[in-house]
PyMOL Python script that loads the backbone (N, CA, C, O; Angstrom):
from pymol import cmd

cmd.read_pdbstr("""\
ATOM      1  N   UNK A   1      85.538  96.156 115.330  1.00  0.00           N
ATOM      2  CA  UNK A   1      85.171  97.045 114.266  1.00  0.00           C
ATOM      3  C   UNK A   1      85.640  98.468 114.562  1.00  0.00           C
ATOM      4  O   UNK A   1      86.067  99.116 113.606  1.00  0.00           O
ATOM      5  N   UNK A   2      85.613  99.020 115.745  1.00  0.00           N
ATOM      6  CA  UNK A   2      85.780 100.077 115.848  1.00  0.00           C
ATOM      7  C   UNK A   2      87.303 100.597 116.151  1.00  0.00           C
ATOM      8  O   UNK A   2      87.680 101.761 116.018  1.00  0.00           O
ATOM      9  N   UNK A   3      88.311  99.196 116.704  1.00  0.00           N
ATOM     10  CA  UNK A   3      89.824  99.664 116.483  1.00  0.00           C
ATOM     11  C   UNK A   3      89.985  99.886 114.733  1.00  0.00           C
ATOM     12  O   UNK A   3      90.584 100.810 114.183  1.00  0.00           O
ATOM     13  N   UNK A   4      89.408  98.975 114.206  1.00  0.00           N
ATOM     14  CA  UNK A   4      89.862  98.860 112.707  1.00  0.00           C
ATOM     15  C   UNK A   4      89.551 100.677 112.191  1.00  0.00           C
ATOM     16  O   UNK A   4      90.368 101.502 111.784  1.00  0.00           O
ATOM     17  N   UNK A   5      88.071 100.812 112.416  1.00  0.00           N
ATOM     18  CA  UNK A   5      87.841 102.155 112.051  1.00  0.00           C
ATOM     19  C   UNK A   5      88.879 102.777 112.449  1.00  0.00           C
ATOM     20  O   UNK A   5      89.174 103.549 111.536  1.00  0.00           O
ATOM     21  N   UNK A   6      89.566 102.878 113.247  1.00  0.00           N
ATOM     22  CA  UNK A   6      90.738 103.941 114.084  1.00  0.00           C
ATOM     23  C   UNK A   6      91.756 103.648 113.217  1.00  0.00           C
ATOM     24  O   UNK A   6      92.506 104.423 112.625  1.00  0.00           O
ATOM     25  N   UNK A   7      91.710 102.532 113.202  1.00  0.00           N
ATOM     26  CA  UNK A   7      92.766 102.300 111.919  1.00  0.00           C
ATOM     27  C   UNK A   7      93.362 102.906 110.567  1.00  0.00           C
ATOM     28  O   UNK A   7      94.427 103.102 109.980  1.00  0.00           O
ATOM     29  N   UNK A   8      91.961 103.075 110.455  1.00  0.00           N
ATOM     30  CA  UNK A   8      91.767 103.643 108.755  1.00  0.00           C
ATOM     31  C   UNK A   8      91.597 105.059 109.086  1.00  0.00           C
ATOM     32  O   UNK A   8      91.980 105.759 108.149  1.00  0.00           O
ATOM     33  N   UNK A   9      91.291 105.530 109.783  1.00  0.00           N
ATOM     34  CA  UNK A   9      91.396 107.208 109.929  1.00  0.00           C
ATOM     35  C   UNK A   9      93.083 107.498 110.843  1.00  0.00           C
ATOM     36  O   UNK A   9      93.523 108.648 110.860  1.00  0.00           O
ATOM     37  N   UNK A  10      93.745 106.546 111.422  1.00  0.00           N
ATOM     38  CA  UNK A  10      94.774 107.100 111.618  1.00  0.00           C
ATOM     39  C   UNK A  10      95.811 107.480 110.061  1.00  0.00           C
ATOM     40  O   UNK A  10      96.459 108.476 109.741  1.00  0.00           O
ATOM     41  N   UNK A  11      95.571 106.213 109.409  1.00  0.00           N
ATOM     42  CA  UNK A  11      96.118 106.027 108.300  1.00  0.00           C
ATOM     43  C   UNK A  11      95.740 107.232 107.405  1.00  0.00           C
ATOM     44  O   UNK A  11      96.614 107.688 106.668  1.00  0.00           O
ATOM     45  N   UNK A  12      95.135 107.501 107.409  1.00  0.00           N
ATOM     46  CA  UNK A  12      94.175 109.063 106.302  1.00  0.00           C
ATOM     47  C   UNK A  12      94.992 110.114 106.909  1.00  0.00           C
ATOM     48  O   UNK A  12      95.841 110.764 106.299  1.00  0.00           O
ATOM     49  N   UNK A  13      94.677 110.249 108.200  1.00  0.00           N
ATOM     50  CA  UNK A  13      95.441 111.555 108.848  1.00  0.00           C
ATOM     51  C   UNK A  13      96.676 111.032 108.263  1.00  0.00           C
ATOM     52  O   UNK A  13      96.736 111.444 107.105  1.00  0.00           O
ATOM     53  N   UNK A  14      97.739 110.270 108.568  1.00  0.00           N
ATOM     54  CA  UNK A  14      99.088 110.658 108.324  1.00  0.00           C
ATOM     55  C   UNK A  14      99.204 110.629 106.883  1.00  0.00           C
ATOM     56  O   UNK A  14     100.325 110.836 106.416  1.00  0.00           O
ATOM     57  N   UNK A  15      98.470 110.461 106.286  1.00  0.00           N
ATOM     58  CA  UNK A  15      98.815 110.305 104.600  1.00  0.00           C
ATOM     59  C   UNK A  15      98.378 111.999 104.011  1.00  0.00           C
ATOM     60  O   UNK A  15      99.099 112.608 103.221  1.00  0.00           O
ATOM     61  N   UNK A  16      97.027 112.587 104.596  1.00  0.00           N
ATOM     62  CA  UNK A  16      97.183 114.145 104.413  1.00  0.00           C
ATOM     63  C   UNK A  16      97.557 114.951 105.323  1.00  0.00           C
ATOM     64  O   UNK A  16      96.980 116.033 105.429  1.00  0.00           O
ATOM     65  N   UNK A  17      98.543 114.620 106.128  1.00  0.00           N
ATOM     66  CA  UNK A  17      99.401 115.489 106.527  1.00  0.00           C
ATOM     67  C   UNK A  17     100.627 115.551 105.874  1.00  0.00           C
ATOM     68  O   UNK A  17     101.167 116.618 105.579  1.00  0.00           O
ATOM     69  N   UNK A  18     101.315 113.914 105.518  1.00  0.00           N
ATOM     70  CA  UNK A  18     102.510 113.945 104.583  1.00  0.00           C
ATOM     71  C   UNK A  18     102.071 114.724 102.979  1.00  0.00           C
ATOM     72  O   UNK A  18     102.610 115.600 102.303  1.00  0.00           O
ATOM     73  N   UNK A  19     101.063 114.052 102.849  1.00  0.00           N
ATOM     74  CA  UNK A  19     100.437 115.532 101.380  1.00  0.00           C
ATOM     75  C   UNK A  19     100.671 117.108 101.579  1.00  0.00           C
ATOM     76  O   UNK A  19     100.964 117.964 100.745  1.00  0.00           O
ATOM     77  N   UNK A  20     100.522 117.173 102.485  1.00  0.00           N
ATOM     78  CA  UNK A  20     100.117 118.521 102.442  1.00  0.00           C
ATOM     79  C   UNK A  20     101.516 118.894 102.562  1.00  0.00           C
ATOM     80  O   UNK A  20     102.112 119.171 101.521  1.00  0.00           O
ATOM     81  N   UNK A  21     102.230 118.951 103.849  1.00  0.00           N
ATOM     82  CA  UNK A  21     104.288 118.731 103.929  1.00  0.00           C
ATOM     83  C   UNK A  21     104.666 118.708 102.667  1.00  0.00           C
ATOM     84  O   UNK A  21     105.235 119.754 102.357  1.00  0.00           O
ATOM     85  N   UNK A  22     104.551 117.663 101.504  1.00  0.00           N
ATOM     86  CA  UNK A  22     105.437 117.449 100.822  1.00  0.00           C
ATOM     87  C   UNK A  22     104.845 118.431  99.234  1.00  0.00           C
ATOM     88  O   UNK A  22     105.679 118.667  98.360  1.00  0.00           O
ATOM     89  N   UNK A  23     103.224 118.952  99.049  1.00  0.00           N
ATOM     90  CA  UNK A  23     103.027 119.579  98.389  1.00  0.00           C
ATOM     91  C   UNK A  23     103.830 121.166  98.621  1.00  0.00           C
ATOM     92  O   UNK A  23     104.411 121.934  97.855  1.00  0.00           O
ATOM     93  N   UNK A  24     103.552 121.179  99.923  1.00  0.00           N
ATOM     94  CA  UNK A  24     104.111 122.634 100.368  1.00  0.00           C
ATOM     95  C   UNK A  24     105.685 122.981  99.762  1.00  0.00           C
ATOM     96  O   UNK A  24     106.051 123.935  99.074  1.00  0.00           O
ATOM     97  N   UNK A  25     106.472 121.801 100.307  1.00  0.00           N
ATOM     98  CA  UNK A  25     107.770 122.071  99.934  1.00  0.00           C
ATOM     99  C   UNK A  25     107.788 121.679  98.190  1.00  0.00           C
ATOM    100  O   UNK A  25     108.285 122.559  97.487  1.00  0.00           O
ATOM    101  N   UNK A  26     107.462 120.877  97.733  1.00  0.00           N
ATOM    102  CA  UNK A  26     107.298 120.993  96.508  1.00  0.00           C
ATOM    103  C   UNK A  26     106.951 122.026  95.777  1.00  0.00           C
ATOM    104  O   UNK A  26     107.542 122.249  94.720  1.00  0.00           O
ATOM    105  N   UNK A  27     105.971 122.796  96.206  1.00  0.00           N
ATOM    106  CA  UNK A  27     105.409 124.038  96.034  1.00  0.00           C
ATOM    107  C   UNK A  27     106.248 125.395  95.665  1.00  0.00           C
ATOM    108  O   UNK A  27     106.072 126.161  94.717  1.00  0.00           O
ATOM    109  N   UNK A  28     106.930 125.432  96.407  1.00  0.00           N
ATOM    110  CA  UNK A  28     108.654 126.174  96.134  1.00  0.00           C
ATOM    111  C   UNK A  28     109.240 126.167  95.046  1.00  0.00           C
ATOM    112  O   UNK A  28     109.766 127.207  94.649  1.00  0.00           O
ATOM    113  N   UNK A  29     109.282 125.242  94.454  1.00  0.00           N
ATOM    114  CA  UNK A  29     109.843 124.898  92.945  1.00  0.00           C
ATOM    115  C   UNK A  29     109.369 125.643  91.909  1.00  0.00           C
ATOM    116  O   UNK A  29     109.750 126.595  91.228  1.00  0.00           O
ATOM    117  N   UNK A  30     107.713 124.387  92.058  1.00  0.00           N
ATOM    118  CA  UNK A  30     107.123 124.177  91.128  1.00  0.00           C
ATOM    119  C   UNK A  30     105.709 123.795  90.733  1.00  0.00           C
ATOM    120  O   UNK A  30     105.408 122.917  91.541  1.00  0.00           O
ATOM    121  N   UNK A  31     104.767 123.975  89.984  1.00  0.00           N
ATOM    122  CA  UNK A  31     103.564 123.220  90.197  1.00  0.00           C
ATOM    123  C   UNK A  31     103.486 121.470  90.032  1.00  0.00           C
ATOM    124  O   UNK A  31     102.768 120.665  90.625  1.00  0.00           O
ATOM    125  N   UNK A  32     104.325 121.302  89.187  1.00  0.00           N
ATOM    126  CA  UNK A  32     104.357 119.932  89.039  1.00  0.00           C
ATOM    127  C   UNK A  32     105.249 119.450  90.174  1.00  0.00           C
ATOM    128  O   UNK A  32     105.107 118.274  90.511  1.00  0.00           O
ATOM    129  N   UNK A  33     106.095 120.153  90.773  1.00  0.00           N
ATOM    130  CA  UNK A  33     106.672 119.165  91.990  1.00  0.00           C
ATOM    131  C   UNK A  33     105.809 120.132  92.997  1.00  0.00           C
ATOM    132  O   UNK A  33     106.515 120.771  93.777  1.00  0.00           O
ATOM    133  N   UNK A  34     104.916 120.263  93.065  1.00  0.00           N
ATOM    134  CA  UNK A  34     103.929 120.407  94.403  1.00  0.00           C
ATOM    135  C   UNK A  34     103.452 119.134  94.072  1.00  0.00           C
ATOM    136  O   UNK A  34     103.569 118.289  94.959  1.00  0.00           O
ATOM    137  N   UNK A  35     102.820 118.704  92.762  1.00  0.00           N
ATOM    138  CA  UNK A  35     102.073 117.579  92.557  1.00  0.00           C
ATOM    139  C   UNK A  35     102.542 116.173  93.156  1.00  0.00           C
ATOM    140  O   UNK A  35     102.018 115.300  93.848  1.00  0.00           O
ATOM    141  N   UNK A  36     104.174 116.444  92.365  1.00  0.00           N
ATOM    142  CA  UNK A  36     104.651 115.169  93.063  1.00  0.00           C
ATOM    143  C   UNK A  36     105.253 114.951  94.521  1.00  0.00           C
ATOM    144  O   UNK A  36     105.494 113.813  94.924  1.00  0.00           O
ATOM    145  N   UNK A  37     105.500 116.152  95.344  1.00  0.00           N
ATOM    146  CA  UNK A  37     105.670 116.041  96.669  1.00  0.00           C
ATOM    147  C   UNK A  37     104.107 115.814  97.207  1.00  0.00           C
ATOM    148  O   UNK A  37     103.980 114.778  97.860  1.00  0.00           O
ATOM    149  N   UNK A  38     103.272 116.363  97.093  1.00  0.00           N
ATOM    150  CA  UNK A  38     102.115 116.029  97.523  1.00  0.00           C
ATOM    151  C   UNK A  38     101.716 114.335  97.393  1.00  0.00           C
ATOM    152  O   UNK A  38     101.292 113.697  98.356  1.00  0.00           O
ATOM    153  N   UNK A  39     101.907 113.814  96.193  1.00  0.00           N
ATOM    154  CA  UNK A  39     102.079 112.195  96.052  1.00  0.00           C
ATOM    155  C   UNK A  39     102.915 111.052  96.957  1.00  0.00           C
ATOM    156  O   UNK A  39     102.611 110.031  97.574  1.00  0.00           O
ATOM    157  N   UNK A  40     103.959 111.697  96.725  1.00  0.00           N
ATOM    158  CA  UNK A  40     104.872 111.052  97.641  1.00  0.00           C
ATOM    159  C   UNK A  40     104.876 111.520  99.496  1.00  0.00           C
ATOM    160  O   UNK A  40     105.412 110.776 100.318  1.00  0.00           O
ATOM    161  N   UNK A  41     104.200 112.822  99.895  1.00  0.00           N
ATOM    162  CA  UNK A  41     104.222 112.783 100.667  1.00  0.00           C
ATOM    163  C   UNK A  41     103.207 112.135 101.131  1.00  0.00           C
ATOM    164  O   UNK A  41     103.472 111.408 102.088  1.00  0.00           O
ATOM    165  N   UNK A  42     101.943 112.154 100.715  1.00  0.00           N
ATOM    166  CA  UNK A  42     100.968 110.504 100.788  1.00  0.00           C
ATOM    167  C   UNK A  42     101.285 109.714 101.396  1.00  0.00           C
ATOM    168  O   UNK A  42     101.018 109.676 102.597  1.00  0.00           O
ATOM    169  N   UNK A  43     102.181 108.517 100.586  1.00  0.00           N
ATOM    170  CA  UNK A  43     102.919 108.143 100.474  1.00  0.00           C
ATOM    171  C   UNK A  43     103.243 107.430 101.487  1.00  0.00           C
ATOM    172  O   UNK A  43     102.666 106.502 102.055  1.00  0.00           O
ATOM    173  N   UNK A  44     104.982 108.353 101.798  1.00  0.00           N
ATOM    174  CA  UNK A  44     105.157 108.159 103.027  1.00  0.00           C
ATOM    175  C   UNK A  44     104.577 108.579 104.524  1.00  0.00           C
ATOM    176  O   UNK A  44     105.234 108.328 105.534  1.00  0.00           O
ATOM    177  N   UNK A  45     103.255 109.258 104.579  1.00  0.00           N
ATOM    178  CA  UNK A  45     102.365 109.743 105.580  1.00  0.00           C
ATOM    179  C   UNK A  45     101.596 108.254 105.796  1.00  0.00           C
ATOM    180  O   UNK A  45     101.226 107.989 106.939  1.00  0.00           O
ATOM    181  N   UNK A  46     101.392 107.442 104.896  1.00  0.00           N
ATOM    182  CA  UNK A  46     100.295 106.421 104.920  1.00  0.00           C
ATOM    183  C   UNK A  46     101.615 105.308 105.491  1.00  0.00           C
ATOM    184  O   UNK A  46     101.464 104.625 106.505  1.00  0.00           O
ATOM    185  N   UNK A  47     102.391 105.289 104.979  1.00  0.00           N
ATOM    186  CA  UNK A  47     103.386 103.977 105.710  1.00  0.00           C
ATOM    187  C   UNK A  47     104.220 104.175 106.933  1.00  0.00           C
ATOM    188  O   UNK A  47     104.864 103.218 107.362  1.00  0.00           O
ATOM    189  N   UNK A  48     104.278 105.723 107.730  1.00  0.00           N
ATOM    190  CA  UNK A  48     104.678 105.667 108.564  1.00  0.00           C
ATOM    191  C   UNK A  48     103.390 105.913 109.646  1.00  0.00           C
ATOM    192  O   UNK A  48     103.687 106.080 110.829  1.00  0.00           O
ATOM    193  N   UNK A  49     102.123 105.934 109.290  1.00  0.00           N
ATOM    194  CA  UNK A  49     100.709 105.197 110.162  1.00  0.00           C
ATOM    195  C   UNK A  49     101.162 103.493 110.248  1.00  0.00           C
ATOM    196  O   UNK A  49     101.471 102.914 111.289  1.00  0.00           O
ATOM    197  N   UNK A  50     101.109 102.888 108.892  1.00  0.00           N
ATOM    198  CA  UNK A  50     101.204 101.630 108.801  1.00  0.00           C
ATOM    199  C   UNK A  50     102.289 100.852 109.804  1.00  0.00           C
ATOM    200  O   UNK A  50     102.040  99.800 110.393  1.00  0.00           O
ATOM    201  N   UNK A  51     103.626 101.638 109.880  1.00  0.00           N
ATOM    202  CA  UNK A  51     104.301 101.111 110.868  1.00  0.00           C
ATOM    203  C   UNK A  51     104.140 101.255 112.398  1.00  0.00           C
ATOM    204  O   UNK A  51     104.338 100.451 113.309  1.00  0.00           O
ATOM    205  N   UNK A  52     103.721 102.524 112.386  1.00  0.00           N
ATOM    206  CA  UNK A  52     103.799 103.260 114.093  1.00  0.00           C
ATOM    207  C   UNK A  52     102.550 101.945 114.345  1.00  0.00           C
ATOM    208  O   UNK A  52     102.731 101.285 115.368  1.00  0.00           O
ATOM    209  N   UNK A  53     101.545 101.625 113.628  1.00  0.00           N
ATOM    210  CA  UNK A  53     100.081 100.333 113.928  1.00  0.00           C
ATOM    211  C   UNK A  53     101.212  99.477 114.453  1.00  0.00           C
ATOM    212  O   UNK A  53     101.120  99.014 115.590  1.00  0.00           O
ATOM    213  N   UNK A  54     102.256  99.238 113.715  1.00  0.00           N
ATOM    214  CA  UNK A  54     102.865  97.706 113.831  1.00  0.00           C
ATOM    215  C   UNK A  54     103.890  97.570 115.052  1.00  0.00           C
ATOM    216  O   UNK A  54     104.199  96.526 115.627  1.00  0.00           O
ATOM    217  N   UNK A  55     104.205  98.471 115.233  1.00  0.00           N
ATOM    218  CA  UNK A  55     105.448  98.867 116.344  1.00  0.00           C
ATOM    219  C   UNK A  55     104.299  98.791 117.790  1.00  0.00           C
ATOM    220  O   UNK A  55     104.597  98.354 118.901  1.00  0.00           O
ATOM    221  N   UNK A  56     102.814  99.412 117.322  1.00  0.00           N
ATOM    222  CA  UNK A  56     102.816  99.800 118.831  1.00  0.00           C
ATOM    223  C   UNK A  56     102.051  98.349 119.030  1.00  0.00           C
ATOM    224  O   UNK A  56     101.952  97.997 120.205  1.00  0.00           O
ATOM    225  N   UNK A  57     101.623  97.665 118.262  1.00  0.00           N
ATOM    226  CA  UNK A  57     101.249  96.302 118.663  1.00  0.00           C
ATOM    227  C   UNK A  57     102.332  95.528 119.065  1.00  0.00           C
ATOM    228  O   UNK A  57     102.225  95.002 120.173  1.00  0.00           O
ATOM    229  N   UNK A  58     103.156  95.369 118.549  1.00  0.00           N
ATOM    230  CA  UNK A  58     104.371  94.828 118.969  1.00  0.00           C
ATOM    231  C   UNK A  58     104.817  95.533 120.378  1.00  0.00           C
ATOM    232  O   UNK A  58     105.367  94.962 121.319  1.00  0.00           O
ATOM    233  N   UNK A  59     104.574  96.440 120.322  1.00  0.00           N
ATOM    234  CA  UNK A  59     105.240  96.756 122.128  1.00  0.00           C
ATOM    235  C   UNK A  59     104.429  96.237 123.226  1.00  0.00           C
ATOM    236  O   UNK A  59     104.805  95.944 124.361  1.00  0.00           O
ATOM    237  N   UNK A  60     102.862  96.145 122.547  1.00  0.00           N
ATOM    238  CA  UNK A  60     101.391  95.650 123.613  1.00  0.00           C
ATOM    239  C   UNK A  60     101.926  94.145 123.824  1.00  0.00           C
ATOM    240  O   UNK A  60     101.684  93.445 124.807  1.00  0.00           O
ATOM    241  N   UNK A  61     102.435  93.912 123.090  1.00  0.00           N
ATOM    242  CA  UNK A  61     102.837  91.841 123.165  1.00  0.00           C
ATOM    243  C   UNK A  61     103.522  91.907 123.604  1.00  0.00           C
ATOM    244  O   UNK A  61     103.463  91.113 124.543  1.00  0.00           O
ATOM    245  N   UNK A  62     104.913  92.762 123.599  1.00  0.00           N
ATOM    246  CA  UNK A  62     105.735  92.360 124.849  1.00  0.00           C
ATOM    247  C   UNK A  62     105.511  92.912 126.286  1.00  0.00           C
ATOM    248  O   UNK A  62     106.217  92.663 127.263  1.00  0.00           O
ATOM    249  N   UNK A  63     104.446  93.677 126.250  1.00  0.00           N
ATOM    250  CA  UNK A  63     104.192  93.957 127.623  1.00  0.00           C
ATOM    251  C   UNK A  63     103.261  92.948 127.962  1.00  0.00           C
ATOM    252  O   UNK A  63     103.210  92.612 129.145  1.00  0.00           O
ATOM    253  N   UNK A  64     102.635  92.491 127.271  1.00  0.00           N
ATOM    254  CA  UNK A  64     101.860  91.613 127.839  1.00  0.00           C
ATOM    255  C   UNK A  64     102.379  89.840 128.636  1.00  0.00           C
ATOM    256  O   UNK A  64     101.683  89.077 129.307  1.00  0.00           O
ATOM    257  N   UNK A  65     104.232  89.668 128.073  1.00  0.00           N
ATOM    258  CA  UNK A  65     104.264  88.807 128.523  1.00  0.00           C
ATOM    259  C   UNK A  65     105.168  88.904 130.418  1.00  0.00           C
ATOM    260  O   UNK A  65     105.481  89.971 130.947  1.00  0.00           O
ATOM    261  N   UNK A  66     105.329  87.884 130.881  1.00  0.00           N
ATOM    262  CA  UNK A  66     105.379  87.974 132.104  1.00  0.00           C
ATOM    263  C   UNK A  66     106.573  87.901 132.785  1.00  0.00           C
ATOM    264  O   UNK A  66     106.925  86.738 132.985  1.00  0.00           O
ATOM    265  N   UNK A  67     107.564  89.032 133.353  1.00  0.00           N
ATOM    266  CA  UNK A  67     109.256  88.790 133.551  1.00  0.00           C
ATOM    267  C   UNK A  67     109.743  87.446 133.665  1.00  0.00           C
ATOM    268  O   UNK A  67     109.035  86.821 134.455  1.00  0.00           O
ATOM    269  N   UNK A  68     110.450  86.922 133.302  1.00  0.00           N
ATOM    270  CA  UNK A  68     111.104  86.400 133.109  1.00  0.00           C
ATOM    271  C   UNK A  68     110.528  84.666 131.654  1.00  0.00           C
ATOM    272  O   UNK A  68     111.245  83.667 131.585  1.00  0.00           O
ATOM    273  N   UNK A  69     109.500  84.784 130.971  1.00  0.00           N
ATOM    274  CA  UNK A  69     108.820  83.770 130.203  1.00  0.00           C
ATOM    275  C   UNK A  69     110.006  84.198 129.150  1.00  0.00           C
ATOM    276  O   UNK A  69     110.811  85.128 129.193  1.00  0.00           O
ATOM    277  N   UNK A  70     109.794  83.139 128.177  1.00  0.00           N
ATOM    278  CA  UNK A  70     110.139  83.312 127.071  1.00  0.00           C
ATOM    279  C   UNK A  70     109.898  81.847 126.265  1.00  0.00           C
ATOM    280  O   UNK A  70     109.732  80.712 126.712  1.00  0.00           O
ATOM    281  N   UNK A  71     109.963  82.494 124.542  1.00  0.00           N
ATOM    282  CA  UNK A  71     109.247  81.229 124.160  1.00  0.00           C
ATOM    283  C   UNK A  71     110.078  79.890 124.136  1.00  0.00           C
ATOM    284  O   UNK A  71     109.492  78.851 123.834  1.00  0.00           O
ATOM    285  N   UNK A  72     111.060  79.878 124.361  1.00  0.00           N
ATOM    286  CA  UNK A  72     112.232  78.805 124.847  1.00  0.00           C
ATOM    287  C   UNK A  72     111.312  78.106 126.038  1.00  0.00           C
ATOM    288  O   UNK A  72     110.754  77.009 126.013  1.00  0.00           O
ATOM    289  N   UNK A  73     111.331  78.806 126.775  1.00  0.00           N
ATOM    290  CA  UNK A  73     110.598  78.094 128.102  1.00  0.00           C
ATOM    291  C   UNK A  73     109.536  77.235 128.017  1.00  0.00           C
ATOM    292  O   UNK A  73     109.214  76.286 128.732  1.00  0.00           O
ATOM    293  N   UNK A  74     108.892  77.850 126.749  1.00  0.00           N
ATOM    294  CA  UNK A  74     107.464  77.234 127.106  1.00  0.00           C
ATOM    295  C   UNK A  74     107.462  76.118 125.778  1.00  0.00           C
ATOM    296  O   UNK A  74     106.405  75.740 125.274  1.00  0.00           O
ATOM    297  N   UNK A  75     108.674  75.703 125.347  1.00  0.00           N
ATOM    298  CA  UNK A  75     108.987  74.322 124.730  1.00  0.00           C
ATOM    299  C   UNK A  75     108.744  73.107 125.525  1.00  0.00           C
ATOM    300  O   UNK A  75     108.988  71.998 125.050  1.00  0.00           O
TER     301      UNK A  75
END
""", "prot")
cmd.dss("prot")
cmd.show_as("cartoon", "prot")
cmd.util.cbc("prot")
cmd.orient("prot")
């Protein structure tokens, strides 16, 4: 329960930090492209949490297996 919680607040942080980035530069323009950089920076703030989750699990599994195994072997 409590990785998952970490989960969901890593995911929040990177989604209003990409908000806030992409309102800012949007902001420059325009009010309506603050709106939509702020959206899209969401966005992509929430899917590059979603991947960095997936990458770093994927690196825990291959550390976890043992030099020289592989799943060939264990046919």
């Amino acid at each position: 329960m409590k990785e998952r919680i970490k989960q969901i607040l890593l995911r929040a942080r990177y989604a209003a930090i990409g908000a806030a980035i992409g309102a800012a530069i949007g902001g420059l323009f325009s009010r309506n492209a603050a709106s939509t950089g702020g959206a899209i920076g969401g966005l992509v703030g929430a899917t590059v949490a979603e991947t960095r989750g997936t990458v770093e699990g994927a690196i825990e599994d291959v550390r976890g297996r043992t030099p020289g195994s592989s799943d060939i072997d264990r046919e």
